[in-house]
Structure formats: structure tokens, C-alpha cells
C-alpha positions as CSV (number, residue, x, y, z in Angstrom):
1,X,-57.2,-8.4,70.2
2,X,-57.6,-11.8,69.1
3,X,-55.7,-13.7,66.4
4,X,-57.2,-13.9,63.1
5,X,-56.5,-15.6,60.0
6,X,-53.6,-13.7,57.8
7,X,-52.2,-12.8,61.3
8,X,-48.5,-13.0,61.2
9,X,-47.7,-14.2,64.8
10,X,-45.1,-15.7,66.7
11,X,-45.8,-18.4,69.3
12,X,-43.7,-21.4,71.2
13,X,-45.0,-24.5,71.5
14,X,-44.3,-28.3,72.7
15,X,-45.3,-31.0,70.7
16,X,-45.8,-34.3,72.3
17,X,-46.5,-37.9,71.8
18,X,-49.3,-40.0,73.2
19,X,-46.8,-41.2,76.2
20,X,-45.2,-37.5,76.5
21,X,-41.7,-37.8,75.1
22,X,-41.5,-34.4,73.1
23,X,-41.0,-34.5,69.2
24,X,-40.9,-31.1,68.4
25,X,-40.6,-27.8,70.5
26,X,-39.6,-24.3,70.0
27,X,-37.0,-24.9,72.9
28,X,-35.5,-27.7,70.6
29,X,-35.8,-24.9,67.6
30,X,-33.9,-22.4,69.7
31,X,-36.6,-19.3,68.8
32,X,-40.4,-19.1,69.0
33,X,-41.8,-20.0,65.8
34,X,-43.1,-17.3,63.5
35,X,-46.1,-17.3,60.8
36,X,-48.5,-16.2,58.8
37,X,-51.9,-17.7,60.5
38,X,-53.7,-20.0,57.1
39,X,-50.8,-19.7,55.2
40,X,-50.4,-23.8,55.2
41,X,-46.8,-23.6,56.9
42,X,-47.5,-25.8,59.8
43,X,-49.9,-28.3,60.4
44,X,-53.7,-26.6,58.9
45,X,-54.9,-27.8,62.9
46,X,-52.5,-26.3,64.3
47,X,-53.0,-22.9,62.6
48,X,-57.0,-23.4,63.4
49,X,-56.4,-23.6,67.0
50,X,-54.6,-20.4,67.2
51,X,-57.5,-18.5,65.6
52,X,-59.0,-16.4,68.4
53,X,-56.5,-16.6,71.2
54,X,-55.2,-13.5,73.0
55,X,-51.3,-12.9,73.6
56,X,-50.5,-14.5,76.5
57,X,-53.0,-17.6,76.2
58,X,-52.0,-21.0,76.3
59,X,-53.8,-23.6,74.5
60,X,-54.1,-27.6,74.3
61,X,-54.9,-29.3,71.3
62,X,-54.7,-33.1,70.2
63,X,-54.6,-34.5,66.6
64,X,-55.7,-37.5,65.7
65,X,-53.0,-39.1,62.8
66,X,-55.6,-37.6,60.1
67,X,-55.5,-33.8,61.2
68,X,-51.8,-34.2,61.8
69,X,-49.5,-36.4,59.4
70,X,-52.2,-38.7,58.2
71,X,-52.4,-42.7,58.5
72,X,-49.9,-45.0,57.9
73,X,-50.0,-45.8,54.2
74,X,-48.3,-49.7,53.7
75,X,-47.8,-48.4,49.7
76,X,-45.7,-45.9,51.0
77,X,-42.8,-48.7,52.0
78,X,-41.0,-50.1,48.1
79,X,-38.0,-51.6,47.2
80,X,-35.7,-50.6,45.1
81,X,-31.6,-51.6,44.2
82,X,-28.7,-49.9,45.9
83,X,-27.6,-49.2,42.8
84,X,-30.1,-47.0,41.7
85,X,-29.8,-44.9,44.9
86,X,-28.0,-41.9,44.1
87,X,-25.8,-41.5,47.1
88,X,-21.7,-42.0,48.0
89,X,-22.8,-43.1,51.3
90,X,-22.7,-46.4,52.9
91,X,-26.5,-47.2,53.0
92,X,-27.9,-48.7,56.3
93,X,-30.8,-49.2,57.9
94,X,-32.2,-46.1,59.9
95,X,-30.5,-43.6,57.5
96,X,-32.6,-40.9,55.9
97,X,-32.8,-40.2,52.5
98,X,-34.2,-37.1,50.1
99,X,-35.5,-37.8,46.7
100,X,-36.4,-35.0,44.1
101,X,-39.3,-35.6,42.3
102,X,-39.4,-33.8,38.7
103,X,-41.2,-30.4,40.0
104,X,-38.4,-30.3,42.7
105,X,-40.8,-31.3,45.3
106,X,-38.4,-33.5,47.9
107,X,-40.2,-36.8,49.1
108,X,-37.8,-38.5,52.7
109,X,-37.5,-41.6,52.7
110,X,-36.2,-44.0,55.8
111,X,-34.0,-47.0,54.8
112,X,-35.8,-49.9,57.0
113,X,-33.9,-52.7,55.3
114,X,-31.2,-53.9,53.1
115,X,-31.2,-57.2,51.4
116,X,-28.3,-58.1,49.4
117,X,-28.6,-55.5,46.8
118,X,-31.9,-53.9,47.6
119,X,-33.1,-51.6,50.0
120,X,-36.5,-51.2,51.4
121,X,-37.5,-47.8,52.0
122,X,-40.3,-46.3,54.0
123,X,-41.5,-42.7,52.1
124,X,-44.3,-42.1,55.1
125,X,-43.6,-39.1,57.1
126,X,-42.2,-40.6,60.5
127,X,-44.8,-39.1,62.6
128,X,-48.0,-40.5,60.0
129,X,-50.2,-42.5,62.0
130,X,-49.6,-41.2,65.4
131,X,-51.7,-38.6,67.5
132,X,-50.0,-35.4,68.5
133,X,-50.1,-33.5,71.7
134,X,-49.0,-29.7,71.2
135,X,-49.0,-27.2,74.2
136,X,-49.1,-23.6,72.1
137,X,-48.7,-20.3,73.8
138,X,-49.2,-17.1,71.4
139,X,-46.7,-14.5,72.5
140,X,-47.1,-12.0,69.8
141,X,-49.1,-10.6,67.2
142,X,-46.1,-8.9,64.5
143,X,-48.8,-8.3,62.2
144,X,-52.6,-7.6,62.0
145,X,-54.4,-9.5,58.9
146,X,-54.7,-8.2,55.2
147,X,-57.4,-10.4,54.8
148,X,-55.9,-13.7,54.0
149,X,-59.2,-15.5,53.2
């Protein structure tokens, strides 16, 4: 039986970069990953390509940066002063941060500089820009679909 949209399923997965260092795997995770098939957990592609596969099939797909994490957006990257970075760290460049935005919604952002009393932080997600390689293999179907539409 095929998987369908409002399936919740559980599947592991590899996901690689252009030159085939992994990013993200359910190895690294420690357990296959589990979901509910259009539910907009993971990657909208990514739950697409499972649509239709059997237990037991393995699948290839590539994203191009626009199904994935989207393009590199330059008026992602601000500056802003230290002082007005609400942490008791040490700042320094590579370190990641979480801001809260009013609705509670949490934007990352990656410290790429620090000049004198300002930082420079990059708010793109890390992988935006890049094409993604994912090797998915659907091991089981928990649930059949209540019609998810």
C-alpha cells in the first residue's frame, strides 16, 4: 500500500551536499524520523517525494536551494551593537544565536563578525542557497491517512 498524504510514517534518511559530506541523517538523529506526510514538518519536497512509495523502497531526490532552504538573501546579514545582544556570553564569530520575535517565532542567527562594538550577523538558514542530496528509505507506515488534504 502506498504512502499517501496524511500518512503518519517513519522513514531514515541521509542528507547530503553537492560534494557528499552528510548534513543531516537519521544515523546522526539516533532514530528514523517520524511524520505526518503534508503536515509541513520537514522540507514540503521532501514530504512530496515520499507520496507513493511502498515500505521498503528507497528513493533519491535532489533540491535545488529553492525547494529546499531557499537563496541566499544578502538582507538577511545586519549589524547591530554588542550591547543590544541579549546574552552573558562572550560573543565571537561562528557562534549561534536565537532571537524571539514578538509571536515567539525564533529567527538563528550566525555571528560572522565583530567590529569594535558591533556585530555582524547572518539570519539566513545555513543551508539557504545550497542544493541538497537526500537518500530516503520508507520503513513504515504507523498510520493510514484521515484525509489530510
Amino acid at each position: 500500500m502506498p504512502v499517501m498524504r496524511g500518512d503518519k510514517i517513519k522513514v531514515d534518511y541521509i542528507g547530503t551536499l553537492e560534494n557528499g559530506e552528510v548534513f543531516d541523517s537519521t544515523e546522526q538523529l539516533g532514530h528514523p524520523l517520524k511524520f505526518v506526510v503534508g503536515s509541513g514538518i520537514f522540507l514540503d519536497t521532501f514530504e512530496e517525494a515520499v507520496i507513493g512509495m511502498e515500505i521498503g523502497e528507497e528513493k533519491d531526490i535532489h533540491l535545488e536551494p529553492t525547494n529546499a532552504y531557499g537563496e541566499y538573501n544578502p538582507n538577511l546579514v545586519d549589524t547591530m551593537s554588542i550591547d543590544s545582544i541579549p546574552t552573558d556570553k562572550k560573543l565571537s564569530p561562528g557562534m549561534l544565536l536565537v532571537f524571539m520575535k514578538e509571536n515567539g517565532e525564533e529567527i538563528p542567527a550566525k555571528i560572522i563578525e565583530i567590529t569594535g562594538s558591533e556585530a555582524t550577523l547572518d539570519m539566513n538558514h545555513p543551508l539557504s542557497g545550497i542544493a541538497l542530496n537526500f537518500k530516503i528509505k520508507v520503513l513504515e507506515i504507523i498510520t493510514k491517512s484521515k484525509n489530510l488534504k
